[in-house]
C-alpha positions as a printed Julia matrix, in Angstrom:
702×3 Matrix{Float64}:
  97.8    18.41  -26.28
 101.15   16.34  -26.42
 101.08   13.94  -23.6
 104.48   12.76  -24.46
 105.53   16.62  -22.74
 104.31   15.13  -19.27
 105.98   11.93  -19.63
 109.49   13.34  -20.6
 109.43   15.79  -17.9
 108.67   12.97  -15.58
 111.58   11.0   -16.41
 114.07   13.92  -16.64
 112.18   14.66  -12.57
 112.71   11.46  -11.76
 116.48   11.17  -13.02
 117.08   14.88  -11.34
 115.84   13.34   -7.95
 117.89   10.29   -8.24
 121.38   12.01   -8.9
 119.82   14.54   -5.73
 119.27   17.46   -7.51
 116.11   17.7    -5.71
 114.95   21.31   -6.36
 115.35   20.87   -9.88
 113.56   17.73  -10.07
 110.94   20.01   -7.77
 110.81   22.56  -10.34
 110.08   20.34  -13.23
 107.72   17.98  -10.93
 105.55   21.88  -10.66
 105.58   22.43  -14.55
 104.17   18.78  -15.17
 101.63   18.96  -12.24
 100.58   22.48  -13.99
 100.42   20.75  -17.36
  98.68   17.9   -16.69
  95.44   20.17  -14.45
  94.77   22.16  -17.59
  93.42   19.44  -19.62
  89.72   19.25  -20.21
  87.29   17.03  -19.69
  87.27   15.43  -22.82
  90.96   14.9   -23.24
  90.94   13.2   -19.71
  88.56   10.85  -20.19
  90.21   10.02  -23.61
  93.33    9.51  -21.86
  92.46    7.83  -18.76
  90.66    4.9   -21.74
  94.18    5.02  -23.56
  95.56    3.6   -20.58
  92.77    1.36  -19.54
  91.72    3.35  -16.0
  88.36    4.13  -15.22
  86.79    7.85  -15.68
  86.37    8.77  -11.89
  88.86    7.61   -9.19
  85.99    6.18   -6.88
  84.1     3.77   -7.32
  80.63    6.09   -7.07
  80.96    9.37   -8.38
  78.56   12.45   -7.89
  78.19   15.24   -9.86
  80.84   17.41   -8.08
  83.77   14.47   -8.59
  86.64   15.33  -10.85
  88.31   13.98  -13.67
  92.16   13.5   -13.33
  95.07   13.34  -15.65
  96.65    9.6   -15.35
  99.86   10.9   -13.84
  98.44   13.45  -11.77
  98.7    11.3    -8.8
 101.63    9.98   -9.39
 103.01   13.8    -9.83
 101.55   14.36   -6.32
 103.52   11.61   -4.77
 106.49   12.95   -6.83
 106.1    16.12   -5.39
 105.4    15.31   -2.39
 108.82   12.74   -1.96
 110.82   15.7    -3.25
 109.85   18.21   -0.36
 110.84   15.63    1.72
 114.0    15.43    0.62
 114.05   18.76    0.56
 113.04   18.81    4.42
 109.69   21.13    4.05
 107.77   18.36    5.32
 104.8    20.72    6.3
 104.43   21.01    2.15
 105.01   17.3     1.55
 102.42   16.59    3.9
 100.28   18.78    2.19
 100.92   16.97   -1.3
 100.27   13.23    0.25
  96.53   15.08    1.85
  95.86   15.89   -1.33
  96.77   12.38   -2.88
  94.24   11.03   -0.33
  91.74   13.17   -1.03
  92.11   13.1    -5.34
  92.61    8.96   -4.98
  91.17    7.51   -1.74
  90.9     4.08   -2.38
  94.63    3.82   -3.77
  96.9     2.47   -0.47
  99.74    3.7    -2.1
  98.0     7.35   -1.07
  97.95    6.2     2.38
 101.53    5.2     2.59
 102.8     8.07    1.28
 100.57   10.03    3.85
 101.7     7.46    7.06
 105.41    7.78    6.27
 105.45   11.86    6.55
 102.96   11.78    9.59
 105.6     9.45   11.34
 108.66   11.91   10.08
 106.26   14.38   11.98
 106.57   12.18   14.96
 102.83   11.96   14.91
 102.29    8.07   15.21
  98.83    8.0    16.48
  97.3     9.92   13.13
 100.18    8.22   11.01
  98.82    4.76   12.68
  95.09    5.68   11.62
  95.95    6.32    8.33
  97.2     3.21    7.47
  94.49    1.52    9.48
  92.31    3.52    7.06
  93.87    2.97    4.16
  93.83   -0.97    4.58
  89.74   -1.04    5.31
  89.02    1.15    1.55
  91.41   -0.93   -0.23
  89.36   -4.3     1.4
  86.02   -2.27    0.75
  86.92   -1.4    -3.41
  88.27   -5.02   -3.49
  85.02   -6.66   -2.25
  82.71   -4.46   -2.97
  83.72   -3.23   -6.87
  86.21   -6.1    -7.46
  89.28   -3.34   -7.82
  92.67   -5.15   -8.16
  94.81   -4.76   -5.0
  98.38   -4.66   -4.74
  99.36   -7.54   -2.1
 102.87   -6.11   -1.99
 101.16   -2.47   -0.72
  98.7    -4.44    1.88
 102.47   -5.98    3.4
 104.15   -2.32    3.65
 100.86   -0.93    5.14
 100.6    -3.7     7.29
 104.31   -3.62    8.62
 104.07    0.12    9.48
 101.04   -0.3    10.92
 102.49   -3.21   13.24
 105.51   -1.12   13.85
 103.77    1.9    15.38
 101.53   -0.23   17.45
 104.79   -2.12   19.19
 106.24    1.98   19.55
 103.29    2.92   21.15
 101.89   -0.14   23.11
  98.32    0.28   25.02
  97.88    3.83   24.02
  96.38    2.84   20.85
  93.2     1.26   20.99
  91.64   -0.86   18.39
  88.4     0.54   18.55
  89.07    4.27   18.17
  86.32    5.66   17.33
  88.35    8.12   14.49
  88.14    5.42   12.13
  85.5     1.85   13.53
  83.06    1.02   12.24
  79.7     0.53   14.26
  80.41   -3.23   14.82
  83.95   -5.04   15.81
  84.51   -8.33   15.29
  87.0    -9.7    17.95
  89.07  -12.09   16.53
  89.49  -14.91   19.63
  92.62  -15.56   19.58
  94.4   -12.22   18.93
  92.16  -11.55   22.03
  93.32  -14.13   24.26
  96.81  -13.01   23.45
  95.98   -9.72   24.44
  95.07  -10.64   27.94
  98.24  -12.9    28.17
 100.65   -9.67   27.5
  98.39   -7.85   29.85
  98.71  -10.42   32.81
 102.31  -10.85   32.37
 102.84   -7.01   32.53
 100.75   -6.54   35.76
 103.07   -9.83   37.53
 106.14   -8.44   38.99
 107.09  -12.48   39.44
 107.23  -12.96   35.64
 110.14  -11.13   33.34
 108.58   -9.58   30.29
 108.9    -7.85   27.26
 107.03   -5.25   25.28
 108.1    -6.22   21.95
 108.85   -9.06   20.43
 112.1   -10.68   20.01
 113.43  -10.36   16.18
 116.48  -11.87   14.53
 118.36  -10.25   12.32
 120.17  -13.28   10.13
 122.31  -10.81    8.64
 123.55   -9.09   11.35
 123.24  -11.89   14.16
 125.01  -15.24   12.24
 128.64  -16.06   12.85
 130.88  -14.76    9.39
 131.34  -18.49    9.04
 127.31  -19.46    8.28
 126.49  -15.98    6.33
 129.15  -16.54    3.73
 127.63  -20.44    3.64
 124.35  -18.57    3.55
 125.26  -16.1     0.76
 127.93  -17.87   -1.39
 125.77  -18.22   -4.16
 123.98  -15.13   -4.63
 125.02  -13.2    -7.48
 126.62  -10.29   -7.24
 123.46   -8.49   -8.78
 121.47   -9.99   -6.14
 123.77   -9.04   -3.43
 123.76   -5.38   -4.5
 120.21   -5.15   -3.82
 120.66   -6.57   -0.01
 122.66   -4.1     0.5
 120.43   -1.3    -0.14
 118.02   -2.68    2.35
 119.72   -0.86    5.61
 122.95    0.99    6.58
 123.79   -1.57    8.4
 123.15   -5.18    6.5
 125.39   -2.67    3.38
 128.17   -2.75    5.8
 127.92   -6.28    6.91
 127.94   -7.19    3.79
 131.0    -5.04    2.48
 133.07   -6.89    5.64
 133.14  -10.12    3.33
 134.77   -8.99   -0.26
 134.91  -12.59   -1.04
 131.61  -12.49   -1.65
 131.77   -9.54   -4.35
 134.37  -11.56   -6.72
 132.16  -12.0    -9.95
 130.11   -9.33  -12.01
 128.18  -10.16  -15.16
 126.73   -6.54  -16.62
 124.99   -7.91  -19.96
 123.18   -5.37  -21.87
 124.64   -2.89  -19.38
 123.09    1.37  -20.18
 125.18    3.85  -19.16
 123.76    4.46  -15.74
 124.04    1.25  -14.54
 127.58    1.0   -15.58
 128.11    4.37  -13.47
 126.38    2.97  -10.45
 128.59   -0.38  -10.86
 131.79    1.84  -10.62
 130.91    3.45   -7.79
 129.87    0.83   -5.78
 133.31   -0.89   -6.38
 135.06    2.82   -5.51
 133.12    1.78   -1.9
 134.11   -1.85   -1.76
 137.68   -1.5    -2.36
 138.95    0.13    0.79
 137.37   -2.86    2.31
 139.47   -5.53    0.47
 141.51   -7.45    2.08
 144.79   -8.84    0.69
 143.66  -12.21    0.03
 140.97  -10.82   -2.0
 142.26   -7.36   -3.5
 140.79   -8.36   -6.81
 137.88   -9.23   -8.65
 137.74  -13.02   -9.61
 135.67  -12.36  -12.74
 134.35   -8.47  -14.61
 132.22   -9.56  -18.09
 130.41   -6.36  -19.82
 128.46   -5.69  -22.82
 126.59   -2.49  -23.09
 123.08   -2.06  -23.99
 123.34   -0.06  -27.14
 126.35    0.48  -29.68
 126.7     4.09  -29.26
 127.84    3.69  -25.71
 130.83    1.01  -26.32
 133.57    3.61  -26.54
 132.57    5.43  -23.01
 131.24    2.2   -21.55
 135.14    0.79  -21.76
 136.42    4.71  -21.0
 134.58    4.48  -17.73
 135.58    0.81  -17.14
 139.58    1.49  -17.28
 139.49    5.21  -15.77
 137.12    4.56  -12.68
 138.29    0.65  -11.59
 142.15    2.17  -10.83
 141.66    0.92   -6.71
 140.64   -2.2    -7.93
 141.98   -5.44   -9.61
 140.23   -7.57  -12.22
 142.02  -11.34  -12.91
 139.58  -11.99  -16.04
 137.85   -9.26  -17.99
 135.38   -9.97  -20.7
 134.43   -7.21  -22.62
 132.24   -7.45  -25.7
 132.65   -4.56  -28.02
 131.94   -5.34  -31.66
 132.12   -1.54  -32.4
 135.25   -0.79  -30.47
 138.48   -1.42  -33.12
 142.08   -1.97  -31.72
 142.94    1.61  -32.07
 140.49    2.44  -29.54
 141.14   -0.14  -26.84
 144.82    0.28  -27.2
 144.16    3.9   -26.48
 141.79    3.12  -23.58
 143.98    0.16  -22.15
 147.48    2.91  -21.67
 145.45    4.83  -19.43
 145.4     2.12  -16.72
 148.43   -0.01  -16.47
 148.14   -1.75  -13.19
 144.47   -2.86  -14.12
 145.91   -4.66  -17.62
 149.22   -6.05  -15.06
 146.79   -7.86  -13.06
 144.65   -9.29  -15.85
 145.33  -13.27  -16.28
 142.63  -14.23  -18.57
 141.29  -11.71  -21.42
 138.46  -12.48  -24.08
 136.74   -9.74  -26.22
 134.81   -8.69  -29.04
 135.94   -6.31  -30.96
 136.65   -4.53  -34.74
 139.74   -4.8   -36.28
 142.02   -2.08  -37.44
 144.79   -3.34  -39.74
 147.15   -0.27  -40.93
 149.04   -0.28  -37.79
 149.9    -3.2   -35.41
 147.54   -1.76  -32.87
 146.96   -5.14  -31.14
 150.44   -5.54  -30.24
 150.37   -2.11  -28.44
 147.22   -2.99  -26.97
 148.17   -6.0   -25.04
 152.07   -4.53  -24.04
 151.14   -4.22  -20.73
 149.18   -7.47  -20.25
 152.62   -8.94  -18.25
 150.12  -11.82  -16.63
 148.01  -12.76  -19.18
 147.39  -16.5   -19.44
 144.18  -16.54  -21.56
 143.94  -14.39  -24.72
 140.73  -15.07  -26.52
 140.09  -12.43  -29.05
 136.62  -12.49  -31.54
 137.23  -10.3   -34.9
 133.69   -9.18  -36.02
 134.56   -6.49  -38.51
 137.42   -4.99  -40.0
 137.73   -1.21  -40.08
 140.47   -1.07  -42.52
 140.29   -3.29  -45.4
 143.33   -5.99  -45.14
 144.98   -7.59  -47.92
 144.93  -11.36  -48.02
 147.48  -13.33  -46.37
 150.79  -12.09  -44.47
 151.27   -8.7   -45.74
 152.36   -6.49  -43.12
 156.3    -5.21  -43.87
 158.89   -5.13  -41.31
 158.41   -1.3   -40.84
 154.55   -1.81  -39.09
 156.86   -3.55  -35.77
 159.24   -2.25  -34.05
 161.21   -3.87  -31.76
 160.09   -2.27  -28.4
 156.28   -3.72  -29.09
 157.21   -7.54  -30.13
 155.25   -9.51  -27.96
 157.6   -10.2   -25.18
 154.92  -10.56  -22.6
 153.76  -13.19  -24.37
 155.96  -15.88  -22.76
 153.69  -16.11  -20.02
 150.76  -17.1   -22.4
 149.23  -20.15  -22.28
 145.78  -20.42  -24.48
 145.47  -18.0   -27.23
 141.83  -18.25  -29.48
 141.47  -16.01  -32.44
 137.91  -16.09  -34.67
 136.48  -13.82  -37.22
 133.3   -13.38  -38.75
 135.1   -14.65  -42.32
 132.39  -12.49  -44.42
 133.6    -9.3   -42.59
 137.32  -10.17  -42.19
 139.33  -10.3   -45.24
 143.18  -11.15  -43.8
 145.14  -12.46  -41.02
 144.13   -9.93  -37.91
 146.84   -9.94  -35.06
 149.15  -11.92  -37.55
 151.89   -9.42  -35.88
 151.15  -11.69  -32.6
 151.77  -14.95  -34.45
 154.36  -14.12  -36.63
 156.5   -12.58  -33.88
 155.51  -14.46  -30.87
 158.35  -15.62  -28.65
 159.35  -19.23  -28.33
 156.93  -19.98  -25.03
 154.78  -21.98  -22.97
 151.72  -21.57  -25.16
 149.53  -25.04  -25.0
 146.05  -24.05  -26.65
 146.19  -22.59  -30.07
 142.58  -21.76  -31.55
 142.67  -20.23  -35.38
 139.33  -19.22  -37.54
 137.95  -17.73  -39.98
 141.57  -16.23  -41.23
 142.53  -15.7   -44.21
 145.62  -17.44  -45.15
 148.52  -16.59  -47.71
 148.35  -18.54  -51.09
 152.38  -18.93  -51.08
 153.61  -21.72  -49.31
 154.86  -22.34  -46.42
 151.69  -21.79  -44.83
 152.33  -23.09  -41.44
 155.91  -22.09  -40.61
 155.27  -19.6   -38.35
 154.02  -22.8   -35.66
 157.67  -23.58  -35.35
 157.84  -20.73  -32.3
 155.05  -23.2   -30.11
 156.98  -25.95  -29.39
 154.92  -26.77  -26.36
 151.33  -27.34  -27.94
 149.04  -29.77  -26.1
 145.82  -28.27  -28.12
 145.94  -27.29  -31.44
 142.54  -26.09  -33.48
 142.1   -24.86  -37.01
 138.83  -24.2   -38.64
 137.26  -22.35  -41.53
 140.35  -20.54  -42.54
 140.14  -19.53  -46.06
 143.25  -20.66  -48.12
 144.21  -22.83  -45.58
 145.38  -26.46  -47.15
 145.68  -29.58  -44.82
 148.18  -30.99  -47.28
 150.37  -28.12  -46.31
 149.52  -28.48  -42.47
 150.73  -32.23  -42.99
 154.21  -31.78  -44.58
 154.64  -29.31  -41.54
 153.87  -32.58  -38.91
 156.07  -34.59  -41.27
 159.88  -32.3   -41.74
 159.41  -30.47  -38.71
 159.25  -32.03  -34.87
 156.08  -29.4   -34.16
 155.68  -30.95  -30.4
 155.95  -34.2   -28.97
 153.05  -32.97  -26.54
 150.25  -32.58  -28.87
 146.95  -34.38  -27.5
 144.0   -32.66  -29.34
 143.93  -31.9   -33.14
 141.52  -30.24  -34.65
 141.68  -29.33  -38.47
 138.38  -28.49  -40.34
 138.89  -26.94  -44.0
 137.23  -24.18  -45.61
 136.85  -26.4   -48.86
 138.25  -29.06  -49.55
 141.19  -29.69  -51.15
 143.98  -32.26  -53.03
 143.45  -35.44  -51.34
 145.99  -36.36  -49.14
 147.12  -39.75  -48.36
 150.04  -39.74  -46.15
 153.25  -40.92  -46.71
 154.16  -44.96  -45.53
 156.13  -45.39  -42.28
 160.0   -43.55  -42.77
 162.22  -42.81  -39.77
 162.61  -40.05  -41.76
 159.49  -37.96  -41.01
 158.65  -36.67  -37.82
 154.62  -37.9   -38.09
 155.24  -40.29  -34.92
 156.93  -37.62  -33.33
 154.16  -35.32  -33.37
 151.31  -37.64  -33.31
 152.5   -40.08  -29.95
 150.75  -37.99  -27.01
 147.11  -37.5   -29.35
 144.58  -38.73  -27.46
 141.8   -36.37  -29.66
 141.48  -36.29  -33.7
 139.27  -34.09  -35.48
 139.32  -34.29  -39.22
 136.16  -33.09  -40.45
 135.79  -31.39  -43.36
 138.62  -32.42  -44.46
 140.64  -33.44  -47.42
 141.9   -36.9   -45.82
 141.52  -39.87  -47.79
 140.91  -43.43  -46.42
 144.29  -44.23  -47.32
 145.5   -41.46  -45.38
 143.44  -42.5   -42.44
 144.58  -45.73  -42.42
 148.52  -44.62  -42.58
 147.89  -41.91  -39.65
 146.65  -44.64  -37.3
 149.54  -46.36  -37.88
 151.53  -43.68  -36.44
 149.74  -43.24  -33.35
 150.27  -44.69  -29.69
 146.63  -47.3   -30.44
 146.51  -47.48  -26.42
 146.14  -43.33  -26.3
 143.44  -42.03  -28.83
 140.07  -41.62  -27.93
 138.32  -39.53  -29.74
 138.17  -39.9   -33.68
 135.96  -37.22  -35.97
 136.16  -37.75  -39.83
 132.35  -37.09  -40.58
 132.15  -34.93  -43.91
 135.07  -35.97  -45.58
 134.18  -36.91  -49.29
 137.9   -38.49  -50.07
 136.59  -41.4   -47.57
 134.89  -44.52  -48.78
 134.45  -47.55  -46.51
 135.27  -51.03  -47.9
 135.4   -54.78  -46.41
 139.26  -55.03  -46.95
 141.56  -52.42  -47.38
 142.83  -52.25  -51.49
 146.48  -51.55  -52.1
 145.78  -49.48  -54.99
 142.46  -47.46  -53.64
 143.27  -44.33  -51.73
 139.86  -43.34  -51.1
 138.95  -47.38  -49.19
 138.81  -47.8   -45.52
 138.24  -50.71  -43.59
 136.17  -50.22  -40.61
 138.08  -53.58  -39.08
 140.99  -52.62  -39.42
 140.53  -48.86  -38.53
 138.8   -50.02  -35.21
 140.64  -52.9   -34.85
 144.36  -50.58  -34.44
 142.11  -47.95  -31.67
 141.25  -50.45  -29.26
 140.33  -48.27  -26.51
 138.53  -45.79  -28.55
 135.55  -44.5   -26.25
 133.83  -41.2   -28.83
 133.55  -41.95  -32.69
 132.04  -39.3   -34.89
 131.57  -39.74  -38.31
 128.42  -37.26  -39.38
 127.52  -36.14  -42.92
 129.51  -38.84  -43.93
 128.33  -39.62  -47.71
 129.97  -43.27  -47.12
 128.09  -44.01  -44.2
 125.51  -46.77  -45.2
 124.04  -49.54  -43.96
 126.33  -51.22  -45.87
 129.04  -50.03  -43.7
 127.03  -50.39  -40.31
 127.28  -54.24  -41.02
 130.65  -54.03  -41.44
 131.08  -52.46  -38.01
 128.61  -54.62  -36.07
 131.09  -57.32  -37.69
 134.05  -54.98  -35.63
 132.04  -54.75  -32.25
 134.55  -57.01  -30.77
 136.71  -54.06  -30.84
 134.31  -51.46  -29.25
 134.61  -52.4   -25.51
 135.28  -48.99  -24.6
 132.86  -47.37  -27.15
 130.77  -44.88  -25.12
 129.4   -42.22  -28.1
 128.59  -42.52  -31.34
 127.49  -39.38  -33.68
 126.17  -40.68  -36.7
 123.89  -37.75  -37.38
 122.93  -36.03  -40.94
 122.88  -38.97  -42.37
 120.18  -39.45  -44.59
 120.96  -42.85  -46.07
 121.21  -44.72  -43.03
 118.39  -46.86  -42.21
 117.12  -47.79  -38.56
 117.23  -51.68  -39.06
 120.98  -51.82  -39.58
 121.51  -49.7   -36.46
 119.85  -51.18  -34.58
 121.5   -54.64  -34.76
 124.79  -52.6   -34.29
 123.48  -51.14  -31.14
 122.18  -55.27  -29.99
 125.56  -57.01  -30.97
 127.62  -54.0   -29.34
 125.42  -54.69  -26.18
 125.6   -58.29  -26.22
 129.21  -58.37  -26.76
 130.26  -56.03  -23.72
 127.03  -56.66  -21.47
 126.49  -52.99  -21.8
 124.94  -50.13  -23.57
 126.16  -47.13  -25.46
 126.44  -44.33  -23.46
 125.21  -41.64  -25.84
 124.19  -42.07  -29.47
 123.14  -39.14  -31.74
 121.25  -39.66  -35.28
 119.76  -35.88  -35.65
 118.72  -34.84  -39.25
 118.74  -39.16  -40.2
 115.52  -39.07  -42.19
 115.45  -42.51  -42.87
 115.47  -43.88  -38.98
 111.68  -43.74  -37.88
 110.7   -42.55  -34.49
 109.46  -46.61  -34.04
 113.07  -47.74  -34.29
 113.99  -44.62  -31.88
 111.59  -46.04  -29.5
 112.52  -49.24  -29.99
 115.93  -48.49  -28.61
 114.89  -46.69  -25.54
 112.84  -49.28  -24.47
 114.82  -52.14  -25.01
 117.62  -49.82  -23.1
 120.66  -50.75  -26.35
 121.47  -46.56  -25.35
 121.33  -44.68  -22.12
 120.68  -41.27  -23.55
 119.56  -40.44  -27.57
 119.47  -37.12  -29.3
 117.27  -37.21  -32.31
 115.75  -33.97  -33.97
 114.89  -34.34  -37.36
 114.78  -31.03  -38.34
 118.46  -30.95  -37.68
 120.16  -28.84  -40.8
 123.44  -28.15  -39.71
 125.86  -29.9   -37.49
 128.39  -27.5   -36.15
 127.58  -25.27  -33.4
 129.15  -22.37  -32.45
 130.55  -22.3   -29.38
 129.37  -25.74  -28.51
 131.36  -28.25  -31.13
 132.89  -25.44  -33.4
 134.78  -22.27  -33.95
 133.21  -21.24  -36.95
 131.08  -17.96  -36.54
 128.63  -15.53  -38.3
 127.4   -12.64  -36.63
């Protein structure tokens, strides 16, 4: 017989009683219960071993005990739960007897049997039962070493405590319903007993039956419980409120505790459940907090993305959401655009968004997607497929955009990240947003894994973000840094720029830069940089040598030019080598240069370590140094770096990273940390690859 049949009309029982459809979750409780008492013998004991229980339910059978299906007490409590619901409780009770009587050393019978005896308002039997129940469960444990449930002695224990503070003196300890021939009398609890009993019969002393309790929850000033419950998450919060009525409407009196929600690997259900807990919170908002600080949501499984974001935008119209997070690889711009009409005031209030999703490229979906973001700050947008294949490079014609959908929003923007998985995404996605953006305040600019046009100008379009403090390109396919630096040299991009970032696909035609000309805009654009990231790329020494020259020396401090293979260190600088670079004088015009990277740098020698421990005098402000995945470098020549760097400024490096350096043995590693030349060292050997996503890189693979 199919055991699976039992199992699936538990669960469907089960989700029946939960949604409070309680006589069909009766009705299919009945079927199972029918089910699972027509099994034989033989099949019982067969499946009682495939789930590791033990033939007989007590711990001595006789030749009259029965064999029971695994579920079939759990069916009985089932049933017996449901008629309560139901209000029959004369039948309930009858299901939790008969629980008792098919399991009696399982407390969880008990309980079941206690909490319909007190419905009853039958304390005294419900009060023996439990008392009953406690002394089999501490006679299997000791007796036939049966694992007890500590978590079922408590809830036995509590009701059991309860009843006796209802009832007082009319229950006696040693009824003789349930004693055994000899008590023990525990001293104190006795001496205790005839403390509460002289105090009752003295009119001179006040008294009280029961005990005084405090309820934190109810009882603290607003002032300590929000101290108190600031940083619970809102999961965790959920669940307090389901403890009582009441603590759920303390609780609800404080929205500013309900301002974040993280629903990873959210089913369906939940998702439902979340909505309609916020449909109760929001009448309770106040002004000051009429919106949610933070909403992020991935589902559980792919086939629910589309309804999962339906439900989202059609049930959360009473409520406000300032950053939404939504990760939806399945879900392509056609959808959300869709989705994201149907509720315009929740896309008004949003400030920050950032999503996953698929990319559809034979309309300008994205544009009508985000028309009525007004607020939006933050756009971060992760392509990981394309549903329609796009052409390389700029390709849309004029006819895709018409003028009521340009971007006009968009002057409120002021961080916009766009990354694709490159081996999905062929093309430019949302190139309608860049192409056509309004002249604005936009300050972070994050490109990857594009695809770029081969026709040149490539980088025109930056012209419209004339206020850039970050700018990042990585990993776009196409995309030349020699045409990136004639754009910084005829054009005056922004005078505000302090973070560059440019990491090629492949690399490309060396570039050297051009010698100082008041005719180029380079000093323009590079005075406010204060971070340069070149890895990757095609800059030659020459060129590195000319861009410092252009820069403010007493603003940059951070310099990355690990990986680039046009880059070859040399003593002196030679006129007619592009490719040379002197470590003096490269250090020598950053004097206040606190992070130098320079991993997977071919050049990078111990050779060229001596040259810089010859430069140390112009590392005072030196605090990291990445000089990982690099195979070559030995541990003797860094190590004198690291002494004359410390012995020149009195100080150590801050942080110093050599992962994947082969050729530096874990004796010169120790060697540093014990002679303390660096505070903190990361060295893992097994290190392969040096960019991480999300951590020091944009590039990604799904």
């Amino acid at each position: 017989m199919d055991e699976s049949i039992i199992d699936k009309a538990l669960d469907l029982g089960v989700t029946y009683f939960r949604n409070e459809n309680y006589v069909k979750a009766r009705d299919l409780f009945r079927k199972a219960l029918e089910l699972a008492m027509s099994y034989g013998d033989e099949e019982l004991t067969q499946l009682r071993a495939k789930h590791g229980l033990r033939k007989y339910t007590i711990p001595e059978p006789d030749k009259d005990s029965r064999i029971h299906h695994p579920k079939y007490v759990r069916l009985l409590d089932n049933m017996s739960a449901t008629y309560e619901k139901l209000g029959d409780l004369k039948k309930a009770l009858s299901y939790a007897t008969k629980m008792v009587e098919v399991d009696p050393y399982n407390l969880k019978c008990y309980i079941r049997l206690g909490k319909i005896l007190q419905k009853q308002v039958r304390d005294k039997q419900a009060y023996e039962t439990y008392k009953l129940g406690l002394r089999r469960t501490k006679e299997a444990h000791e007796s036939y070493s049966w694992e007890v449930s500590q978590k079922l002695i408590e809830i036995a224990k509590q009701q059991k405590i309860a009843i006796k503070r209802r009832l007082g003196d009319s229950i006696k300890e040693n009824s003789p319903a349930v004693t055994e021939s000899k008590h023990l009398i525990d001293p104190i609890e006795e001496r205790n007993r005839l403390i509460k009993k002289a105090r009752r019969q003295s009119p001179d002393l006040p008294h009280n039956n029961q005990e005084q309790r405090k309820d934190f929850v109810l009882d603290l000033p607003p002032e300590l419980l929000i101290l108190v419950l600031c940083d619970f998450t809102a999961k965790e919060l959920f669940r307090v409120t389901l403890a009582c009525k009441s603590w759920r409407k303390r609780l609800l009196s404080f929205p500013q505790l309900f301002q974040r929600f993280i629903l990873n690997s959210c089913t369906h259900r939940q998702l439902v459940k979340f909505c309609d807990f916020i449909e109760r919170l929001s009448p309770m908002l106040t002004p000051r907090y009429h919106s949610l600080e933070l909403l992020r949501f991935s589902p559980k499984f792919a086939r629910d993305e589309l309804k999962s974001v339906e439900i989202i935008f059609s049930r959360m119209r009473k409520i406000e959401v300032q950053k939404l997070i939504l990760s939806v690889p399945n879900c392509s711009t056609s959808h959300l655009a869709k989705i994201m009409a149907s509720n315009v005031q929740l896309c008004k209030a949003l400030t920050s968004l950032s999503m996953i999703l698929a990319f559809r490229a034979d309309k300008p979906y994205e544009v009508e997607m985000l028309s009525q973001c007004e607020n939006l700050r933050r756009l971060e947008v992760l392509v990981n497929s394309s549903v329609v294949p796009v052409n390389q490079g700029f390709v849309r014609t004029s006819s895709f955009i018409e003028p009521k959908m340009l971007p006009t929003w968009a002057g409120n923007l002021e961080t916009f990240s766009l990354t694709c998985d490159q081996n999905k995404v062929k093309g430019f996605p949302f190139m309608t947003l860049v192409l056509h953006f309004p002249v604005n305040h936009l300050s972070k600019l994050f490109i990857s894994g594009v695809t770029f046009a081969l026709e040149t100008p490539q980088f025109d379009w930056l012209a419209n973000f004339r206020f850039l403090k970050e700018l990042w390109f990585e990993n776009n396919r196409f995309a030349e840094f020699s045409a990136f630096i004639r754009l910084l040299r005829d054009y005056p991009l922004s005078d505000r720029l302090e973070k560059l970032t440019f990491r090629e696909d492949s690399i490309g035609t060396r570039v050297d830069l051009e010698e100082i000309s008041e005719g180029f805009f380079y000093k323009h654009n590079f005075q406010s940089l204060r971070e340069i990231d070149l890895m990757g790329s095609s800059i030659s020494g020459l060129g590195l040598t000319r861009m410092v020259s252009y820069l403010e020396p007493n603003k940059l401090r951070k310099f990355n030019f690990g990986d680039c293979p046009h880059v070859k260190f040399q003593r002196v600088q030679v006129p007619n080598e592009s490719m040379s670079l002197s470590p003096y004088d490269f250090l020598r015009s950053l004097p206040h240069l606190e992070s130098l990277f320079m991993p997977q740098c071919a050049a990078l020698t111990d050779d060229t370590m001596s040259l810089m421990t010859e430069s140390v005098d112009y590392l005072n402000d030196l605090k990291s140094l990445d000089v990982s995945l690099n195979s070559s470098l030995t541990g003797a020549s860094l190590y004198e770096f690291l002494k004359a760097l410390r012995d020149v400024r009195s100080a150590p490096l801050e942080y110093l990273n050599i992962d994947g350096c082969a050729s530096i043995s874990h004796i010169t590693v120790n060697m540093l940390r014990s002679q303390s030349l660096v505070k903190k060292l990361d060295c893992v050997y097994e290190r392969e690859m040096w960019r991480r996503f999300g951590i020091n890189s944009f590039k990604y693979q799904s």
